[in-house]
N, C-alpha and C positions, 0 to 999 in steps of 0.2 A: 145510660151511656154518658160520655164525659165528654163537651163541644171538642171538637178536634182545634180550636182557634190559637189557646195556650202554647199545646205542642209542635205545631208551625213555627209561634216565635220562638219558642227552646229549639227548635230545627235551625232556624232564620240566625240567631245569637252564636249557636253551636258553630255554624260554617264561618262566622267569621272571626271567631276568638283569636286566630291564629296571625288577624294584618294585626300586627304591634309599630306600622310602622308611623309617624309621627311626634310630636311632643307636646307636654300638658305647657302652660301660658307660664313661661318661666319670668316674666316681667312682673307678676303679680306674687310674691312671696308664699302665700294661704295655697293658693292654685299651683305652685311648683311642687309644693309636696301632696297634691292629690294622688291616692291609690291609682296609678295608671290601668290596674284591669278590672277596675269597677265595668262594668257592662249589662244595660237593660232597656226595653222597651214598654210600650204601652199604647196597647189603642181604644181607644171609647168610642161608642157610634153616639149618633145625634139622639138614639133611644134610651142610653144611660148603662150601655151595659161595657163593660172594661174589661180586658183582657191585657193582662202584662206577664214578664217572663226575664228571669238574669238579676241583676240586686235592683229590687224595683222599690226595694221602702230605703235605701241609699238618699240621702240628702244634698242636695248641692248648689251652690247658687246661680239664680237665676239668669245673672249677669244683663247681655245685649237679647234674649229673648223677652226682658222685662218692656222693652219698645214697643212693640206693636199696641201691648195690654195698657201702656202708659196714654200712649195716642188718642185707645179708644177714650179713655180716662180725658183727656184734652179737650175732644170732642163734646162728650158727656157735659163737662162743665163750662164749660167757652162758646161750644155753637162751633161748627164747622167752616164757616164761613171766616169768623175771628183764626181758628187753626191756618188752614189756606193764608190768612194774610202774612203770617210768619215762617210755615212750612209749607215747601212745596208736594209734589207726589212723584218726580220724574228719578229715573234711577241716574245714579252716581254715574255709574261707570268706576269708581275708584275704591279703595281700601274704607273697612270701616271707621278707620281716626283719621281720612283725610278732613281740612275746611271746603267742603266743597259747596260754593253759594253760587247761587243763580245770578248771572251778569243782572244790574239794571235793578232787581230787587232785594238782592244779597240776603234771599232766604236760603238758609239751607236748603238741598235739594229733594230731601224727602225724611220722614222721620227715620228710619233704620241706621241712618250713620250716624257716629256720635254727636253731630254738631247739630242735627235734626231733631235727636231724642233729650237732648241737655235743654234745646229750645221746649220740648215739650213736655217734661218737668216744670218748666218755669211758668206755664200757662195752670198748672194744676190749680183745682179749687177755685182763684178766682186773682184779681188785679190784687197786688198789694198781699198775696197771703202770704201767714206764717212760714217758716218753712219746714219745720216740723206736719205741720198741719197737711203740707203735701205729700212727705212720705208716710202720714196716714192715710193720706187719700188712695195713696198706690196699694200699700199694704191691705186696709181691706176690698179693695177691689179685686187685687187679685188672689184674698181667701174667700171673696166670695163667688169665683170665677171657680176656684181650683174645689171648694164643699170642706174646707176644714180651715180652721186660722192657722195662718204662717205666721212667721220670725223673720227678721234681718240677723244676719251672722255677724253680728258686731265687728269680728276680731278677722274678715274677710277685710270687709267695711273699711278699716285702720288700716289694714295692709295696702288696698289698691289706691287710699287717700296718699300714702308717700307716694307711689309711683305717678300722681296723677296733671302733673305740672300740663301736659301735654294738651287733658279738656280744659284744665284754668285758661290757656292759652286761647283755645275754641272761643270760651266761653267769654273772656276779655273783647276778644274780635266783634262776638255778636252783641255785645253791650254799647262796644263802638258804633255798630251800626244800628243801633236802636233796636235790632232785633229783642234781644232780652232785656227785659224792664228791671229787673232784680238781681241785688249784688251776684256776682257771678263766684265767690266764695260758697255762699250761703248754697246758692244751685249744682252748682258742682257738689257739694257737701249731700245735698239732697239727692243725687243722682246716680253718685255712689251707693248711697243707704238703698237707693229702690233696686241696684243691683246686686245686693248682696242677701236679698230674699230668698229665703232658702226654699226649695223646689223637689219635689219627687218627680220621674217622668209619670205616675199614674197623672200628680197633679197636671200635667205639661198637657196631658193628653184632653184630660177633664177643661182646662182653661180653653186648649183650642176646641173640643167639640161644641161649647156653647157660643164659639165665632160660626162652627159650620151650622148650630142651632137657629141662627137667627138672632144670636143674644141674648136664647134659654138655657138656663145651665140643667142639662141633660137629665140628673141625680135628684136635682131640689124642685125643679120645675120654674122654680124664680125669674122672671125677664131680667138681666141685668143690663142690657143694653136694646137699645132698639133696631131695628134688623137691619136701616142704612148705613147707622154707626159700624154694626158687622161688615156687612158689606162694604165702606171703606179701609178699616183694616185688612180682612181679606186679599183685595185688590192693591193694597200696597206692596203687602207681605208678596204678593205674586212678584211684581215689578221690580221690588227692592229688597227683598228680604235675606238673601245671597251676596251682598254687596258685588261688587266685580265679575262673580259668577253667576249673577241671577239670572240672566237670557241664556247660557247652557242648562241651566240647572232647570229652570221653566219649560224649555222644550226637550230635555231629555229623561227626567223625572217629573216634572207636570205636578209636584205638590207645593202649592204655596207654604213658605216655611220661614224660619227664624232661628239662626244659631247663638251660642253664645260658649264664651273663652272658657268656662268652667268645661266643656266637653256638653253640653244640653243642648240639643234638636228637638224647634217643636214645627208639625206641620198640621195643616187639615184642609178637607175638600168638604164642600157647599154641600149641605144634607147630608153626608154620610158619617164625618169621622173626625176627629183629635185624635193627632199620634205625636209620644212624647218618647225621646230617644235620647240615651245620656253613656258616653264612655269618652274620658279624660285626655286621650291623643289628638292633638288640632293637627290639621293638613296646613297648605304653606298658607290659607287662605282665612285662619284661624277657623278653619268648623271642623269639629270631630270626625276625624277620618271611617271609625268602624259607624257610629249615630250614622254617616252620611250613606256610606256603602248600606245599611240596615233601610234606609229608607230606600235607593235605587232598586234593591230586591223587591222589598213593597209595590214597586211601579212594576216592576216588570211582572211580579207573580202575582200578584191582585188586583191588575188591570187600576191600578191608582194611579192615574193621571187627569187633571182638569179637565184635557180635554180629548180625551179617549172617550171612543161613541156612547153616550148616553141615551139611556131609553126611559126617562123620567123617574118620577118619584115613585115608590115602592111601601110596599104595606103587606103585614103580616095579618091577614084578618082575626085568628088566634087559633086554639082547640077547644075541639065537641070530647066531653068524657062520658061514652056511654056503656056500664060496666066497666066491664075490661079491654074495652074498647073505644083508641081514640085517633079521632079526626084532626088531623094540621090543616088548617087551609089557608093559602095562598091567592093574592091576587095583584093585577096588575103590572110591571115590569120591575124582577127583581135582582137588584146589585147586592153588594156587599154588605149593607146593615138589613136589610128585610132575612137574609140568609142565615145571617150572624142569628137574628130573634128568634128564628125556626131555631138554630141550635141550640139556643136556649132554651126555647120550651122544651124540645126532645131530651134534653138534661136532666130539667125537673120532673121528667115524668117518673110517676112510680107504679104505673100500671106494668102488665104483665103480660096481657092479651094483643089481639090485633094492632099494628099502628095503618090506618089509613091517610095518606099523603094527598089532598085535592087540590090540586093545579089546573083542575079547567077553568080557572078566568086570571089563569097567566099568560102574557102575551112573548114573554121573553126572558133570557135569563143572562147576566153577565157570562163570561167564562170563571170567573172568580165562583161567582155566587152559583152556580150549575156542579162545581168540584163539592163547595162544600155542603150541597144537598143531598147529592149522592155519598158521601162520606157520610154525614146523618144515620143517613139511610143504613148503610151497611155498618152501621156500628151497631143501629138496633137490631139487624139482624143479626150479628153477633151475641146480643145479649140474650138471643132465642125466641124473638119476636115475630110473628108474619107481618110482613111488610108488604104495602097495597100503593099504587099507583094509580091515581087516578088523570088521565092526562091526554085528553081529547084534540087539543090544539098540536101535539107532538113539541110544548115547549120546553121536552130537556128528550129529546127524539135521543134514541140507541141510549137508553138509561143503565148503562154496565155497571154493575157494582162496585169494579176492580179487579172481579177474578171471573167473568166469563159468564156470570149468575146476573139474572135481571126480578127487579119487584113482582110480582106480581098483581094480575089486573082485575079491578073489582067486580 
């Protein structure tokens, strides 16, 4: 059988082809004539397993999603405590190229808007550095967030350098007030470079699962940050990652997220998931109108919200192959990526005989993760397999296949 996870998003992308309404970043030359129906998604769970769907190996740069990943990069090198004395965490309230500083300490008010994230470029590596040296530090950070080396799109790079009088200006003000130590040419010049990092949404997805990981990257297994450093990004991205719309968007989609002008959505939720969403049309609030509608579906149809009832952490215990006959077994309370890993195994399988399903030391099942069990399920039965239920607790009670037929019990 083939995970049903794919053809959801080909479903998901398909229904919304048709909002064209919006327009790509016409201030930026490079980003004016981006393909406006480029459209694709991608989701990774915290286990390493990816699922994407629409032009998904489409290149694009990174832009203002580069923030959060820079931050952590701040932290990483400085110490949080040093970060904190120059940015703050509290949200804006306003557009993301306002100056918007804190009365009294005249920090920017958080990294997501540009006069927060220019600040934190300027902390990369260390007092006094290069500044090349800092858009290497971004660059492989975040190729070794996303599992492949990326590139700067030079000829983006140039382009948004004309338009860019507006952060020089930012960035003059924060030199003025001591904020930024470093010519504010040199930073702005650098800041540009770490936005024009060219990006896939697989990679989008990949970078945010190793924030929901703990700051394991999912694929390689590598710690690349440590779980509080996650955990701060995370909790920004929550607060401020939306700029002006981040308290609707927090409590009506519930996914901490991060957009940027090229048309790229990245979001992800603690233990389970990186989702990387990319199509060209910005809403009036510069985030991609179809990426944003893509991800609202996510909340509502895969119960992807922070803080939608959780029943803890989740585990695929794996399968038994004995003959032609195999065992799935399950335990514990399962959402979204323990579900995803059952459908995985059920993929690779290449037996022929019985499949036995054991959920007696499951306590509970999302609604998300409970649809695609039984989809599982009735796909191997399709494929002409006897399909066995084992499930003492009743934690997926009235088990319908879809058409009125239920598993059968061991």
């Amino acid at each position: 059988m083939q995970t049903p996870i794919p053809d959801y998003l080909d479903e998901l992308l398909d229904s919304l082809r048709g909002d064209t309404s919006g327009a790509r970043a016409g201030y930026i030359p490079e980003l004016a004539n981006a393909n406006p129906d480029l459209f694709a998604m991608a989701v990774t769970t915290a286990t390493g397993s990816t699922y994407a769907a629409g032009d998904a190996q489409a290149e694009f740069s990174i832009q203002s999603i580069s923030k959060p990943f820079a931050y952590a990069a701040a932290i990483m090198d400085r110490g949080l405590p040093t970060v904190l004395a120059s940015i703050g965490v509290e949200p804006s309230g306003e557009a993301f190229n306002e100056l918007s500083l804190e009365p009294g300490t005249n920090r920017p008010r958080n990294p997501m808007i540009n006069a927060g994230a220019i600040t934190a470029h300027g902390l990369l590596v260390g007092p006094d550095a290069d500044p090349e040296a800092r858009v290497d530090r971004a660059l492989r950070l975040f190729s070794q967030l996303a599992g492949r080396q990326l590139r700067v799109d030079e000829n983006v790079c140039v382009s948004e350098l004309e338009t860019a009088d507006h952060n020089l200006a930012m960035a003059h003000m924060l030199r003025s007030y001591g904020i930024l130590a470093d010519d504010p040419h040199e930073v702005v010049t650098g800041y540009t470079r770490q936005c024009s990092i060219l990006v896939t949404v697989t990679d989008l997805s990949m970078m945010a699962a190793t924030l929901a990981n703990g700051g394991v990257q999912p694929r390689t297994r590598e710690r690349i940050m440590d779980p509080a450093t996650a955990r701060q990004v995370m909790s920004v991205m929550a607060v401020a990652g939306m700029y002006d719309g981040a308290g609707d968007w927090l409590t009506r989609v519930g996914i901490p997220a991060k957009s940027g002008v090229a048309g790229g959505l990245v979001g992800v939720l603690p233990d389970q998931v990186g989702i990387g969403a990319f199509s060209p049309r910005l809403d009036e609030h510069g985030n991609s109108q179809r990426a944003k509608r893509a991800f609202e579906r996510l909340s509502s149809d895969m119960g992807m919200h922070l803080f939608a009832p959780s029943h803890g952490r989740l585990d695929v215990v794996g399968v038994q192959r004995e003959g032609t006959r195999e065992v799935f077994s399950l335990q514990g309370n399962v959402q979204f990526t323990a579900a995803a890993e059952l459908l995985d195994l059920m993929a690779e399988s290449t037996a022929t005989g019985q499949v036995h399903v054991d959920i007696s030391r499951v306590y509970s099942f999302t609604d998300v993760a409970r649809r695609m069990t039984l989809e599982g399920l009735r796909r191997l039965r399709l494929d002409g397999r006897r399909v066995f239920l084992d499930d003492p607790l009743q934690a997926l009670a009235d088990p319908d296949l879809g058409d009125g037929t239920y598993p059968e019990t061991p």
